[in-house]
Every structure is written in C-alpha cells, then in structure tokens.
N, C-alpha and C positions, 0 to 999 in steps of 0.2 A: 604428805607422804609420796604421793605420785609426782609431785614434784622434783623430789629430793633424786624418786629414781632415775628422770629424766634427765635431770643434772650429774648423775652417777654415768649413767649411758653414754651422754657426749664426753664427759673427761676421760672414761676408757677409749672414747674413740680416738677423741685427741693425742693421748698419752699411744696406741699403735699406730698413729698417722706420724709421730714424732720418731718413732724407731724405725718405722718403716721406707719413711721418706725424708731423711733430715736434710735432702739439698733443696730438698721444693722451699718454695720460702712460707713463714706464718701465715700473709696473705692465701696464697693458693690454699693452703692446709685450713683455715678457716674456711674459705667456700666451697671444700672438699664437704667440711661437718656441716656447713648450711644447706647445700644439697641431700646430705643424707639425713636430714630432718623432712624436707619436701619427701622425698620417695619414702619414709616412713610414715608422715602423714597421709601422704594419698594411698598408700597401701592397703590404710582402712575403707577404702570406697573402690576400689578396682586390683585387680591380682597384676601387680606390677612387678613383684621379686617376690622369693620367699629367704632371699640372703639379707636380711635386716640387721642383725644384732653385729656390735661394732666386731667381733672377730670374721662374721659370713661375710659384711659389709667389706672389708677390705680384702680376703683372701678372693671371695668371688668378682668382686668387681674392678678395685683399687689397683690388685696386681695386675690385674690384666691388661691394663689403661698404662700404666708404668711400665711393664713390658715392652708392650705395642710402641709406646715412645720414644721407649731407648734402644730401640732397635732399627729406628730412621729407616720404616718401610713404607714409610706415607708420601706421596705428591699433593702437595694442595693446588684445589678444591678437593676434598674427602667426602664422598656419601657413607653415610651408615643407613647398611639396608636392614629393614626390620628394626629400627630404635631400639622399639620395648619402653626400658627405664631409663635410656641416654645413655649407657655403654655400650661400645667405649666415648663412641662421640661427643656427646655435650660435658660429661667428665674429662674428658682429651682437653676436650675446649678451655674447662679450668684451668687447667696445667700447661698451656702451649699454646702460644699463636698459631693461628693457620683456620681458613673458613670452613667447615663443614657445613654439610645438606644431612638435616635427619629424615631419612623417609618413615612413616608408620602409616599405615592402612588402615588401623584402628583408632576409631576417632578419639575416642576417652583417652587414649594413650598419647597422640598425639597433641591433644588440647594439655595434656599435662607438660609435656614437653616443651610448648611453647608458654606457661606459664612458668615450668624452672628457667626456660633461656633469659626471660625476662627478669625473674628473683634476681639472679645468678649475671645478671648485666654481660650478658653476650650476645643480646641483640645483635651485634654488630657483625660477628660473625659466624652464629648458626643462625641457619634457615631450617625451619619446620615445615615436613612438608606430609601436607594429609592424605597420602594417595601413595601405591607401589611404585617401588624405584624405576621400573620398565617404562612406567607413565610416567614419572620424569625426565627419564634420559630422550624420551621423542626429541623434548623441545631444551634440554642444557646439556651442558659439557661440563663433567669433571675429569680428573687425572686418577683418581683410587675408588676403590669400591671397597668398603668393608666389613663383613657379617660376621655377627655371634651370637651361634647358636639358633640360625633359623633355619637349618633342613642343611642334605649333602652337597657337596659341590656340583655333582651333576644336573640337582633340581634347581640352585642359584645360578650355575652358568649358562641352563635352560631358560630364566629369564631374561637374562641380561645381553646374550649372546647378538642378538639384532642391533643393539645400540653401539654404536662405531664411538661413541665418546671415551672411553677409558681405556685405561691398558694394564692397570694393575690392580688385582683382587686379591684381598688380604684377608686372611680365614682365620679364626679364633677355635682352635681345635681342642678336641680331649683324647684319651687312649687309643679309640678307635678310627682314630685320621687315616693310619696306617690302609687297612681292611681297606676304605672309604676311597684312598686317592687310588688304590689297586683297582676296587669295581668302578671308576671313572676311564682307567686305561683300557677297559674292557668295553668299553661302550660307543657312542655314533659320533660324541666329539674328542675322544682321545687325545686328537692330532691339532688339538687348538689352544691348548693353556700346557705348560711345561713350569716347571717348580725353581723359580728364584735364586730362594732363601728362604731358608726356615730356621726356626729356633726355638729349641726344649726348656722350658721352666715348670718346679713344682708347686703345689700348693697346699697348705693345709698343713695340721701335725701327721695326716696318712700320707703326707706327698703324693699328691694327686697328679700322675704327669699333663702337663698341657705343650701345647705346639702352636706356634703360628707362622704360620706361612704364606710370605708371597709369590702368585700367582702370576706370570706374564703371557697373554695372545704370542701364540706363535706365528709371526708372518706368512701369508698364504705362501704355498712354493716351498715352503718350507720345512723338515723331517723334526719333529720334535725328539731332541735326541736325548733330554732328560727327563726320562719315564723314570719314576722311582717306585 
C-alpha cells in the first residue's frame, strides 16, 4: 500500500511537471522528479523544506527556478547563497547549462547537496561549498549572486559588500520586498546597489505575489538615480 502511494505521488508530480513545463524536455522533467524524491527522502532526517507534496513541490520551488530562467538575469559563474535544499541553484542546474557555486554553512545541508549533485550528475558543473558565501568570494570570482529566502537585502549586501568579485545580486522576493528595498534606501549603503530589473509572478490557487529582482553596484562617483 505505501507503495502504491509512492507511485500515486510521482505520477501527480509528473502529470504537473507536464502542464507546467511542457518545453523542458522528459529528460530534464524526470530528473526534476528524481530530485524531488532525494529532498523527500532526506526530509525525514534534517528540516530541509516543508514544501513536499507534488502541488507545494512545484508552486514553491519549480516556479521559482523557471521564472528565474526565463527571465535571463543570470551571468555565469552563479553562487547561490544559503543553498538550503538546492533552490534555485542545483534545480537551475537540471534545467540549463551554466556552472554554479552552492554555498551552505550548514553541514547536513550541505553533505546533502553534494550528494543530489552527484545522484543528479552535475558534478560537472555545481560546486558544493561548506562554508559562507563571504568565505568564498576571499579567494573566487563569480559574475551573480543569488538568494532565496535568507534575510533582507541590507543583511546579504552587508556580507557580500567587501568581495569586489560580482556585480549582480539576484533576490527571490515575496509581498514585502516593497517595505524591504524602501528601509535599504534608508540606510548606510543606499548609494551602492540600484534596481535592474525586476519581475512580478504569482503562485499558488491564493496567487501569492512574488518578485525577483536584479540588483547592480553602482560605480563609486556615482548617484544612484534608481531608488525605487
């Protein structure tokens, strides 16, 4: 019987990976569902998501990864700061060439990471990295930075801000971005990140609004003239 439901669970996954995403091809769309069996499985031994079941699995994570993609706001090398479960990064990684850096600081979190890179045959081009992003960028260089869901911009641009490596920070936002980039213009780096591009999508049957936006260093000398 537990079987049967097992088998129930992936064919509804399947079956809204298919309406959801019918350009990606089988390939990708199978190692979408092979992934969301690892971060199911490991769920049971450390709090990695609480979006498990195939409709949480795609509206919380899937769309965000598709989003992010089709909105060509990435430079590669890509860091994802704060991993977590591998969104958007090593899910990115299924769906699209281009190398990312996962950083986590949390080891269980990050030992699992580099065990899906490995499931999931991306060795090649994710790097798992066990230690905070700020302690990676001493000694590499990427092109994007991108976080979801670990603290506000003022507290990630407060780590990252010393590392001369990158130039574009790419934020995974919810209702409250608004508020968020406001008390950022309010504060001691106002005059150093100015707003891209962004872009509005829903989710969910409650239409959840979310945003993601990219972030560019404004050139010293220079007046950041888009404060939003």
């Amino acid at each position: 019987m537990a079987i049967e439901r097992v088998d129930v669970d992936i064919q509804q996954f399947r079956r809204l990976l298919e309406i959801e995403c019918p350009d990606w091809s089988l390939d990708i769309r199978e190692k979408i569902i092979a992934f969301r069996e690892l971060v199911v499985k490991e769920s049971k031994t450390q709090n990695l998501t609480r979006l498990l079941s195939p409709e949480e699995f795609l509206e919380g994570h899937v769309r965000d990864v598709r989003e992010l993609l089709a909105q060509d706001l990435l430079d590669w090398p890509v860091l994802d700061l704060g991993s977590g479960v591998g969104v958007p990064g090593l899910l990115a990684a299924l769906v699209r060439e281009g190398a990312w850096i996962l950083c986590e600081s949390e080891k269980k979190k990050a030992d699992f990471l580099y065990r899906a890179a490995k499931q999931s045959g991306l060795v090649d081009r994710v790097q798992v990295v066990p230690d905070r992003a700020e302690a990676y960028l001493k000694n590499a260089s990427v092109r994007s930075i991108v976080a979801r869901a670990v603290g506000p911009v003022e507290r990630i641009y407060g780590w990252i801000r010393s590392c001369s490596t990158w130039n574009n920070l790419v934020l995974l936002k919810g209702p409250a971005w608004e508020r968020e980039w406001s008390d950022f213009q309010k504060g001691k780096f106002r005059q150093e990140l100015q707003i891209a591009k962004s872009f509005t999508y829903e989710l969910g049957a409650d239409r959840k609004p979310r945003i993601i936006v990219r972030l560019n260093r404004v050139p010293r000398g220079t007046n950041n003239s888009q404060r939003r």
